[in-house]
DRENSE-498498 format. One line per field, with one value per residue: residue in three letters; x, y, z of N, C-alpha, C in turn. Coordinates in Angstrom, 2 decimals, always signed. Layout:
residues N
residuo	ALA | ...
n.xx	X | ...
n.yy	Y | ...
n.zz	Z | ...
ca.xx	X | ...
ca.yy	Y | ...
ca.zz	Z | ...
c.xx	X | ...
c.yy	Y | ...
c.zz	Z | ...
This chain:
residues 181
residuo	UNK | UNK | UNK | UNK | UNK | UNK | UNK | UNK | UNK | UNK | UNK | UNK | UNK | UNK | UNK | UNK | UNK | UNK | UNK | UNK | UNK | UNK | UNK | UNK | UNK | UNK | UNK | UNK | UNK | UNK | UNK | UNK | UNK | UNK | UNK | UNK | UNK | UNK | UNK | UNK | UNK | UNK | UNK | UNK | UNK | UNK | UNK | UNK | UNK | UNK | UNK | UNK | UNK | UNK | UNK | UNK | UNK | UNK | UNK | UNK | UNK | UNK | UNK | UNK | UNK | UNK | UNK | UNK | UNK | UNK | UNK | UNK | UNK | UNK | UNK | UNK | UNK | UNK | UNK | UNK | UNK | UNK | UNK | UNK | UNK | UNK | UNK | UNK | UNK | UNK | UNK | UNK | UNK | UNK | UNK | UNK | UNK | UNK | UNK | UNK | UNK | UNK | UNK | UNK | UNK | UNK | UNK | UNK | UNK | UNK | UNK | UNK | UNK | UNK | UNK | UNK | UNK | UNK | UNK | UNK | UNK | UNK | UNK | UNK | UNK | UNK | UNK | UNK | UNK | UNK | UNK | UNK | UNK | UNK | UNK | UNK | UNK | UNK | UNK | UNK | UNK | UNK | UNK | UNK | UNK | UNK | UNK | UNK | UNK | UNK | UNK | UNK | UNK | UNK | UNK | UNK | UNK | UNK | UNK | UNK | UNK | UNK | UNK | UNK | UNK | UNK | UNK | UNK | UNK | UNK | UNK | UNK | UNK | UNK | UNK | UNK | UNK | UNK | UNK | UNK | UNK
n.xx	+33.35 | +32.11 | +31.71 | +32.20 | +34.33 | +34.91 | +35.79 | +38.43 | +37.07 | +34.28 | +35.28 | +36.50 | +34.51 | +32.65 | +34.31 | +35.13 | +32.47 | +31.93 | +33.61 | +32.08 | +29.84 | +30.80 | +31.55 | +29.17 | +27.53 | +29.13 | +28.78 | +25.94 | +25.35 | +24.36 | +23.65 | +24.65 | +23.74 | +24.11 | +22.27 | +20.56 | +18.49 | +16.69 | +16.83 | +18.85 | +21.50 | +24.53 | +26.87 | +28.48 | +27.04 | +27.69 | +29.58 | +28.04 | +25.09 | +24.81 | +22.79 | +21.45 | +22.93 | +22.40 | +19.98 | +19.50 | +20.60 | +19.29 | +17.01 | +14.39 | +14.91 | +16.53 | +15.33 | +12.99 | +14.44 | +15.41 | +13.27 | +12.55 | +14.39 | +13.87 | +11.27 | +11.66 | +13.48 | +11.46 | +10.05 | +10.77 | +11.87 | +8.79 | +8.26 | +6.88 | +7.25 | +9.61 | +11.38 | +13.66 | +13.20 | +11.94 | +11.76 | +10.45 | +11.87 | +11.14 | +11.57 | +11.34 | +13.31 | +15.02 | +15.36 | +16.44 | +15.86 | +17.49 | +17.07 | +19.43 | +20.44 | +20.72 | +21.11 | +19.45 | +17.43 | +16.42 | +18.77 | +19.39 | +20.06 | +20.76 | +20.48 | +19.77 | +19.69 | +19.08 | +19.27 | +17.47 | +14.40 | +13.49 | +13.46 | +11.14 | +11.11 | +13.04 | +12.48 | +10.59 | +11.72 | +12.75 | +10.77 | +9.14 | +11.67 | +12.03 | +9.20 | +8.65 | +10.42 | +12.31 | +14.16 | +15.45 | +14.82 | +16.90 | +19.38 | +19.61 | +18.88 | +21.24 | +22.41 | +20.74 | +19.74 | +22.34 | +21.98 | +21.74 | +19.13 | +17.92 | +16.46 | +13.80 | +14.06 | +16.91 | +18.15 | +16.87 | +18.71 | +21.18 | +21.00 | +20.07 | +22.93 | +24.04 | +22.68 | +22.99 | +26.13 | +25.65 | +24.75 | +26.06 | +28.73 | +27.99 | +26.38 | +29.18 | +29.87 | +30.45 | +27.91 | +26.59 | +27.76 | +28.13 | +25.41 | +24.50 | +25.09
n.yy	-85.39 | -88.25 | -88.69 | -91.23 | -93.96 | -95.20 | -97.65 | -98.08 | -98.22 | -97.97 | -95.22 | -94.56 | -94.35 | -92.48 | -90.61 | -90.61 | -90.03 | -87.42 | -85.83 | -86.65 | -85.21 | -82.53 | -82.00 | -82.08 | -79.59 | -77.74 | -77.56 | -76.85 | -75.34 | -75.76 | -77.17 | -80.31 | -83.28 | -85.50 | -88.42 | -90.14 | -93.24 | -92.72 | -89.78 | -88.09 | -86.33 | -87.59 | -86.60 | -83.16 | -80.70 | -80.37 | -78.13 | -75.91 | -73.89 | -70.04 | -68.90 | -70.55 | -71.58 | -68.92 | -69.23 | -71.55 | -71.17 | -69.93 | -71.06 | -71.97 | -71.72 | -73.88 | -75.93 | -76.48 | -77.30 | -79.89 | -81.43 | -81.50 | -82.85 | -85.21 | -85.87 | -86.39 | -88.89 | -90.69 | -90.59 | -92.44 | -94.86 | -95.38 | -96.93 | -95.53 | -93.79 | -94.01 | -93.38 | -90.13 | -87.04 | -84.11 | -80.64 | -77.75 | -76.83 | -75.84 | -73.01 | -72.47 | -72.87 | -74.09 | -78.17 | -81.19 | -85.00 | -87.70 | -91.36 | -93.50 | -96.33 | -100.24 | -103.55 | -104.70 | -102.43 | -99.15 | -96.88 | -94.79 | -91.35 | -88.73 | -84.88 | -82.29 | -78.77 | -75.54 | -74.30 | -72.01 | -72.79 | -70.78 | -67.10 | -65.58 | -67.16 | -66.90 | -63.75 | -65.53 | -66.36 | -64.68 | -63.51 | -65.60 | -65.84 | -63.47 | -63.28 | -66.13 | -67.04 | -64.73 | -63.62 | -60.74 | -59.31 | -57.91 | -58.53 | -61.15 | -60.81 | -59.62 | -62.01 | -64.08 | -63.20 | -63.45 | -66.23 | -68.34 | -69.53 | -72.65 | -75.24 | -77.55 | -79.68 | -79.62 | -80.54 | -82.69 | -84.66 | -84.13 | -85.07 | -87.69 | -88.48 | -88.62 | -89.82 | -92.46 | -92.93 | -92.41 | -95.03 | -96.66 | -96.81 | -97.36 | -100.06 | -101.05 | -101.13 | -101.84 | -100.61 | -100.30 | -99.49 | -96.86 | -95.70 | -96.13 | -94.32
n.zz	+25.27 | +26.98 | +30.73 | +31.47 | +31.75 | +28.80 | +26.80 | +23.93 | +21.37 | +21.73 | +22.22 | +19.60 | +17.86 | +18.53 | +18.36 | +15.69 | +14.45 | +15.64 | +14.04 | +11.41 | +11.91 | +12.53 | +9.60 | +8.75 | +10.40 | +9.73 | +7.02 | +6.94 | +8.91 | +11.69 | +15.05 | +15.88 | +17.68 | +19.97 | +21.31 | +23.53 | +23.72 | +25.40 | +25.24 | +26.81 | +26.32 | +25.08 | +24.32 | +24.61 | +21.81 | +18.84 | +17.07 | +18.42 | +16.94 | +17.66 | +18.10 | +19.44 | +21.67 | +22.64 | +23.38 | +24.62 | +27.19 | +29.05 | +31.18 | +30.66 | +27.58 | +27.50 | +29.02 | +26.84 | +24.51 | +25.64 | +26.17 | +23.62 | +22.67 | +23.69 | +22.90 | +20.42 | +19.83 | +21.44 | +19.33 | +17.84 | +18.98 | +20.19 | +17.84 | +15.97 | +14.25 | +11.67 | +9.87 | +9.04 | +10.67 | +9.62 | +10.84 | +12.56 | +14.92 | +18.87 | +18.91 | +16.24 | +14.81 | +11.72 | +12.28 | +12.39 | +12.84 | +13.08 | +13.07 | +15.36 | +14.14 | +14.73 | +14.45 | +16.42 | +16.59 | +17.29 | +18.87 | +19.52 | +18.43 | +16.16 | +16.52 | +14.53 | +14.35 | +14.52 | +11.72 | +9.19 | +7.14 | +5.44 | +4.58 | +5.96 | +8.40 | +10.01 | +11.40 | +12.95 | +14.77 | +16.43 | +17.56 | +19.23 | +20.97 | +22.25 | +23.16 | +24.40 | +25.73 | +26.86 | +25.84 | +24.52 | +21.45 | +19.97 | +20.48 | +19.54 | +17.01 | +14.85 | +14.70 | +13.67 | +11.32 | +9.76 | +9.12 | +6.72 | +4.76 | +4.07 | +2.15 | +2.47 | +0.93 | +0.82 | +2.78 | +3.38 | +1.57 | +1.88 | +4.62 | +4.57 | +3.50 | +5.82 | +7.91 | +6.77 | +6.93 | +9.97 | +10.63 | +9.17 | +10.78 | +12.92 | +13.13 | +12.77 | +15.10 | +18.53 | +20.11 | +23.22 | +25.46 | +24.67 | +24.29 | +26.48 | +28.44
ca.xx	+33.25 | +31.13 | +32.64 | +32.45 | +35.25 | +34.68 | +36.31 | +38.66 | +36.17 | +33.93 | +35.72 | +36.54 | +33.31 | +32.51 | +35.40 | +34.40 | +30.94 | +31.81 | +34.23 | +31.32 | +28.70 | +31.00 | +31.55 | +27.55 | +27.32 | +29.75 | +27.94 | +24.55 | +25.76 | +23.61 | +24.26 | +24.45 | +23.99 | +24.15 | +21.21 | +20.68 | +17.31 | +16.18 | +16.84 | +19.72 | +22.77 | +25.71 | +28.50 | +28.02 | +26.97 | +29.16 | +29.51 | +26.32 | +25.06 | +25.35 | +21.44 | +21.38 | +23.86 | +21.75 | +18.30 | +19.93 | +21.84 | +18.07 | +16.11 | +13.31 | +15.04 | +17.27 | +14.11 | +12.20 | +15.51 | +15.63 | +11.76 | +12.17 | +15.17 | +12.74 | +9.80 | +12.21 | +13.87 | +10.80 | +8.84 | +11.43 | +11.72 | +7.83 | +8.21 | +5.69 | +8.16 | +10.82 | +11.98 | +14.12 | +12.29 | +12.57 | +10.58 | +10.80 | +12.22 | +10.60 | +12.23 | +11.35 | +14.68 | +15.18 | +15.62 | +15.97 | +16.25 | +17.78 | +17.73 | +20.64 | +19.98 | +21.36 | +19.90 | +18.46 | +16.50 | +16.70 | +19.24 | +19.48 | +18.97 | +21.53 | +19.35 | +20.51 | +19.34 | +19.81 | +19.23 | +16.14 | +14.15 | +13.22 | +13.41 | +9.74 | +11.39 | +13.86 | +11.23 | +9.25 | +12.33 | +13.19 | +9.20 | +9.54 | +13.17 | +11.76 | +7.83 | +8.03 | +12.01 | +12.56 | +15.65 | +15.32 | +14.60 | +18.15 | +20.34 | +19.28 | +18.65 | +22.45 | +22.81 | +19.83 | +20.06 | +23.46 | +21.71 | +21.48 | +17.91 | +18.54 | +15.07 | +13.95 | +14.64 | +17.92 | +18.03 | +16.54 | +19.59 | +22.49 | +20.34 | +20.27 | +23.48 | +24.81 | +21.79 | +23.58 | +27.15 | +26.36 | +24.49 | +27.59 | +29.56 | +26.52 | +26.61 | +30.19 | +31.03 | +29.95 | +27.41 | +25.78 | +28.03 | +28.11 | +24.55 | +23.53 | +25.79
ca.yy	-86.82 | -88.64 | -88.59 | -92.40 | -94.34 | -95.56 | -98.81 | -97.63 | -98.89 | -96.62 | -94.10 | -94.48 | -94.49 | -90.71 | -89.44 | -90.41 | -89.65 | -86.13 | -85.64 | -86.50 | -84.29 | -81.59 | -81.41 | -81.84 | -78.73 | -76.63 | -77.29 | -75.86 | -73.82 | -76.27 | -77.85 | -81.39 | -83.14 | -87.44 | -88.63 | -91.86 | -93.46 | -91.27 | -88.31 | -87.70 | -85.87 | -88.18 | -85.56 | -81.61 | -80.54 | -80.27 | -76.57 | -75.48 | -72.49 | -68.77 | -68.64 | -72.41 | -71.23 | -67.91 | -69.78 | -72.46 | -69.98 | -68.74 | -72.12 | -71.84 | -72.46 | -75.34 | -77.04 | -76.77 | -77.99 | -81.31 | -81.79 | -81.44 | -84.00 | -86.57 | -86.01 | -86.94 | -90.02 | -91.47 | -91.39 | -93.60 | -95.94 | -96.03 | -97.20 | -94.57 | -93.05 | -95.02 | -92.01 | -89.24 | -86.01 | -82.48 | -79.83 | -76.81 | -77.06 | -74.95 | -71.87 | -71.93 | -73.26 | -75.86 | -78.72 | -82.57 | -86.15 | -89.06 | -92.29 | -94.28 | -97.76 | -101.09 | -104.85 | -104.46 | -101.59 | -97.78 | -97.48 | -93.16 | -90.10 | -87.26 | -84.11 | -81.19 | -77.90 | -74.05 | -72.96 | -71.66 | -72.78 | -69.38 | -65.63 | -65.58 | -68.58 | -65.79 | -62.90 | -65.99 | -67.11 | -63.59 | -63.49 | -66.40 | -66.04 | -62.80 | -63.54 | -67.03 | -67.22 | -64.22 | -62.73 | -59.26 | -59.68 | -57.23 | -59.74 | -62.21 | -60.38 | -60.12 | -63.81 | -64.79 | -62.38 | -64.23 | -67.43 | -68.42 | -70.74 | -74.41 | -76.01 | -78.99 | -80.73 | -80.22 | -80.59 | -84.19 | -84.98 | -83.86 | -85.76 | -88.68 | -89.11 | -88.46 | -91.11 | -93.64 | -93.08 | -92.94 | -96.54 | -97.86 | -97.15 | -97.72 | -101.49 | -101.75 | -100.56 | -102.21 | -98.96 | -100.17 | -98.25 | -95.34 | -95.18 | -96.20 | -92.88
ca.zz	+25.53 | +27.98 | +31.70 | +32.06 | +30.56 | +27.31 | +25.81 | +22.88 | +20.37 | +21.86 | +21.80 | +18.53 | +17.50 | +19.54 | +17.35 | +13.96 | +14.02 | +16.27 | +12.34 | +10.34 | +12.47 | +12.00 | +8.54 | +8.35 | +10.52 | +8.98 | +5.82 | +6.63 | +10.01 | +12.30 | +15.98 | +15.88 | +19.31 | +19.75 | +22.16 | +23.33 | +23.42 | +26.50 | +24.64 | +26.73 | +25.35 | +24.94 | +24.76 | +23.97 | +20.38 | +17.35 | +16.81 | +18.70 | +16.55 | +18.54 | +17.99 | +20.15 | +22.85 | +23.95 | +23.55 | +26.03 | +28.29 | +29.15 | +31.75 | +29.80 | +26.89 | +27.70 | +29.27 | +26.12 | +23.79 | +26.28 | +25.62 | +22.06 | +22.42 | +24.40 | +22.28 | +18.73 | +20.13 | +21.73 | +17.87 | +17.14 | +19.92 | +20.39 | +16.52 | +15.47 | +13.01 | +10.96 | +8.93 | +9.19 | +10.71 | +9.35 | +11.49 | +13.46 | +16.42 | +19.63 | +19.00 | +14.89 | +13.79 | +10.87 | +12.58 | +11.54 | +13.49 | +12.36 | +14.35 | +14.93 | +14.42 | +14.53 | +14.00 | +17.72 | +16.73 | +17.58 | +20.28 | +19.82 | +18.04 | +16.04 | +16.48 | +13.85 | +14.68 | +14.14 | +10.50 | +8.99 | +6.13 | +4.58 | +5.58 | +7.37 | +9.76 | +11.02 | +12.19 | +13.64 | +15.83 | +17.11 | +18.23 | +19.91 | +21.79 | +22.91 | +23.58 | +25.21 | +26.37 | +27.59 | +25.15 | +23.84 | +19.81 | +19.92 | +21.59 | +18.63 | +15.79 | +14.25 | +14.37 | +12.94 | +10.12 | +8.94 | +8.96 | +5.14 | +4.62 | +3.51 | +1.57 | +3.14 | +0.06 | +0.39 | +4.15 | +3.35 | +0.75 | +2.75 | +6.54 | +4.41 | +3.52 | +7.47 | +8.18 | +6.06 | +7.58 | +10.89 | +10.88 | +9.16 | +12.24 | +14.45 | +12.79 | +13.12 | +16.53 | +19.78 | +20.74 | +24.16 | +26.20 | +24.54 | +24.28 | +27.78 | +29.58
c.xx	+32.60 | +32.17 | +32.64 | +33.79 | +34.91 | +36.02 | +37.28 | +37.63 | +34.82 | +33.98 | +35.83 | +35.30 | +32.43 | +33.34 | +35.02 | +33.37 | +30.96 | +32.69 | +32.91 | +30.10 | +29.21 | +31.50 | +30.16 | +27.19 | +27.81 | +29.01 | +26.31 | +24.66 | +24.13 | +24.50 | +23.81 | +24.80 | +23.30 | +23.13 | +20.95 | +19.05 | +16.02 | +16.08 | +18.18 | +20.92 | +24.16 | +26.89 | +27.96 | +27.86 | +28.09 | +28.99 | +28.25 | +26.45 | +24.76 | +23.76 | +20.80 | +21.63 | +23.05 | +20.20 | +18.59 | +20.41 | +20.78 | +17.09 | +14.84 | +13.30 | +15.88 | +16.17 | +13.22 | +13.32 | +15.25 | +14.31 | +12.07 | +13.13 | +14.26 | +11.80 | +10.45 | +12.56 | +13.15 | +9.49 | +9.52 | +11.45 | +10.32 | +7.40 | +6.86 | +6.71 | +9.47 | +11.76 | +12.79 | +13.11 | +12.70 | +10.98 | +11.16 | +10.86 | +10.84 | +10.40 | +12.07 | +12.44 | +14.57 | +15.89 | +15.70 | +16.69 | +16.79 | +18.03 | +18.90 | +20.00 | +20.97 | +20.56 | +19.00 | +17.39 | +17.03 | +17.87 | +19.92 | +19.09 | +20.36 | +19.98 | +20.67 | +19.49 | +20.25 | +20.03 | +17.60 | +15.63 | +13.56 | +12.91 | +12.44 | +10.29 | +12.30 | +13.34 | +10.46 | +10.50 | +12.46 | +11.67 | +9.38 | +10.11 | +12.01 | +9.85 | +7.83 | +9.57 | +12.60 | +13.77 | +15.35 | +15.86 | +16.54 | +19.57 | +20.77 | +19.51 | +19.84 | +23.03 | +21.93 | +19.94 | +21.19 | +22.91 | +21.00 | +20.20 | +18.07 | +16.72 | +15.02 | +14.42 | +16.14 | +19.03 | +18.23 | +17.77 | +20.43 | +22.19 | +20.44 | +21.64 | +24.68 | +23.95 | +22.58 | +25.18 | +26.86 | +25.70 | +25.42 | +28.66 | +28.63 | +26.62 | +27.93 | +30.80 | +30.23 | +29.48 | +26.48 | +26.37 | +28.13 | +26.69 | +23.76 | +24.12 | +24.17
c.yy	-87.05 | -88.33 | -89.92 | -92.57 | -95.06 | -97.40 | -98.46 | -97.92 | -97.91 | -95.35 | -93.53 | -94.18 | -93.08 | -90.13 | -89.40 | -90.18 | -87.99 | -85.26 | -85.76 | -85.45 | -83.02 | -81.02 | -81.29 | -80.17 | -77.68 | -76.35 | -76.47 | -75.27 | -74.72 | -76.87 | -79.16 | -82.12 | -84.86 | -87.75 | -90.29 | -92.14 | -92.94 | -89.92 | -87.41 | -87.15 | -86.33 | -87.32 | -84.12 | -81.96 | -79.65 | -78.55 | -76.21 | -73.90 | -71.16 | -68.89 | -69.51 | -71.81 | -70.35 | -68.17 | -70.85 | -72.10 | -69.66 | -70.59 | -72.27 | -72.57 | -73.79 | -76.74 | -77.36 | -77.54 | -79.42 | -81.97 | -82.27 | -83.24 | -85.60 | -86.66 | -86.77 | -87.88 | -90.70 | -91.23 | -91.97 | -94.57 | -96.61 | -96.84 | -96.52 | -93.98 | -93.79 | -94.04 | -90.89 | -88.38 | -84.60 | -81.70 | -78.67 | -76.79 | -76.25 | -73.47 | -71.27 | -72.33 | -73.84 | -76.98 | -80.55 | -83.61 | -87.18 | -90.17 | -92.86 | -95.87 | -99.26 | -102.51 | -105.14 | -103.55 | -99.91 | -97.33 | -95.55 | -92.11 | -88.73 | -86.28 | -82.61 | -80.29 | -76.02 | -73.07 | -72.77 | -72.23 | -71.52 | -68.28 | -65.55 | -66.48 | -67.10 | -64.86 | -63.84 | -66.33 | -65.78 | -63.48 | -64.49 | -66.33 | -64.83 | -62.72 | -64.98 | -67.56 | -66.20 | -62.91 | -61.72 | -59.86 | -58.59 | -58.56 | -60.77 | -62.00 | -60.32 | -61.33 | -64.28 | -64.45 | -63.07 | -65.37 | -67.34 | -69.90 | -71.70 | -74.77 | -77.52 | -80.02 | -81.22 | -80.63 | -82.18 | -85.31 | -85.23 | -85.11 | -87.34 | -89.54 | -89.40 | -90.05 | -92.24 | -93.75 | -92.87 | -94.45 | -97.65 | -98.12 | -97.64 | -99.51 | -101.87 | -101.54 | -101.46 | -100.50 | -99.10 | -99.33 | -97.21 | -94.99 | -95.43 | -95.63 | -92.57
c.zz	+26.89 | +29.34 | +32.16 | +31.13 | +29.92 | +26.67 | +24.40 | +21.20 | +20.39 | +21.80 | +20.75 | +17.70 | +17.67 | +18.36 | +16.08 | +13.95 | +14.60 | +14.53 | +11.20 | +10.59 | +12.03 | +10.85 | +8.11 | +8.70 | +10.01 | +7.45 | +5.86 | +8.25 | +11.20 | +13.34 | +15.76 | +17.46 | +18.72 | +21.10 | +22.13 | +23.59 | +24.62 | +25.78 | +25.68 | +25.72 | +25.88 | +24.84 | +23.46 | +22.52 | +19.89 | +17.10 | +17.15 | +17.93 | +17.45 | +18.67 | +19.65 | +21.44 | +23.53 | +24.45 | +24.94 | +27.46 | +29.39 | +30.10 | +30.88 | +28.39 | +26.66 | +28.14 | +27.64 | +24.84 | +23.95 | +26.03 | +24.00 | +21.84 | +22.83 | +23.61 | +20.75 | +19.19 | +20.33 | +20.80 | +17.12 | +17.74 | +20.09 | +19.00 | +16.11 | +14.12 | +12.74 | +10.73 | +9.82 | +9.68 | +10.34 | +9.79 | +11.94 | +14.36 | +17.79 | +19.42 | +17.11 | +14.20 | +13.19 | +11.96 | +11.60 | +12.98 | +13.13 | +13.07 | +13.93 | +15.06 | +14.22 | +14.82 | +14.90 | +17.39 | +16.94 | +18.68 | +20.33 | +18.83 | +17.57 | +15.68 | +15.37 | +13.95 | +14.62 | +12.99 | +10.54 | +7.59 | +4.73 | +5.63 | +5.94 | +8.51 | +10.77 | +11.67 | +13.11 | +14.76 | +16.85 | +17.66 | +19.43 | +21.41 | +22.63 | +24.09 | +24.91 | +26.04 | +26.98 | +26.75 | +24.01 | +22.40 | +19.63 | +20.12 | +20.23 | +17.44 | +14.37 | +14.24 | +13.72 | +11.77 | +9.17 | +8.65 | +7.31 | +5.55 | +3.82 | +3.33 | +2.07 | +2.67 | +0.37 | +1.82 | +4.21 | +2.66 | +1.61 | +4.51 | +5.78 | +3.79 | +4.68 | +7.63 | +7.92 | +6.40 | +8.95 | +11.15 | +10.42 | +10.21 | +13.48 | +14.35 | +13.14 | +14.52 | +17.86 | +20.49 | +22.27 | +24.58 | +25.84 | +24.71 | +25.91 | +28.69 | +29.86
């Protein structure tokens, strides 16, 4: 949770959506992380995956994460992109964006990150980690390997029906202050 204080309404609002993030992630083994229309990160991610944690651990890769987070939030804000996004992160991971929205407009950003879409994605991340981050393909290699590949299709299924619960709480909650930590 944020380190300002929060409004119970707010709060409330942090808790149920940090419950629905993590039954999203447990389902396809992804970090889910709440961003406000900066691309800040509103309070740590929902089970960050082990893959996430040593890519972040590493300056290099925590700078290029926070990029990635600024660059997805602001193709929603600059209204260039309406839609959900499913891509590859920096690092090769399945990733996806989903804004949060409410009758104002865009006002943040769940970022899901950390599986793969098929076994070539996994050889390309361990290239990567080790080529442009710095982390011995060893280090990596038994975590990635467990990672089971999710089809975008069904990436898009499952992102859209998070999409659609968290704008029901996004509509019902008073979200400035949470989103302007």
């Amino acid at each position: 949770m944020p380190e300002k204080k929060l409004s119970e309404e707010a709060q409330w609002f942090l808790r149920n959506l940090q419950k629905i993030q993590e039954d999203f992630a447990n389902e396809l083994k992804m970090s889910m992380v709440l961003l406000n229309k900066e691309g800040k990160v509103i309070f740590p991610a929902t089970l960050p995956a082990d893959p996430c944690k040593i890519i972040q651990s590493k300056e290099e890769g925590a700078k290029r994460c926070g990029n990635c987070y600024k660059d997805a939030v602001s193709a929603f804000t600059s209204g260039k992109i309406k839609a959900p996004l499913f891509l590859n992160c920096h690092a090769n991971f399945a990733a996806m964006v989903l804004p949060v929205e409410t009758k104002e407009g865009i006002i943040g950003a769940v970022v899901g990150c950390g599986g793969v879409y098929n076994e070539k994605d996994k050889e390309r991340v361990l290239e990567i980690a080790e080529k442009e981050i710095g982390i011995p393909k060893e280090k990596l290699a038994g975590l990635v390997a467990r990672l089971t590949p999710v089809s975008k299709e069904e990436l898009q299924k499952r992102a859209e029906r998070l999409r659609k619960l968290i704008n029901i709480l996004a509509e019902e909650t008073a979200l400035s202050e949470v989103f302007e930590i």
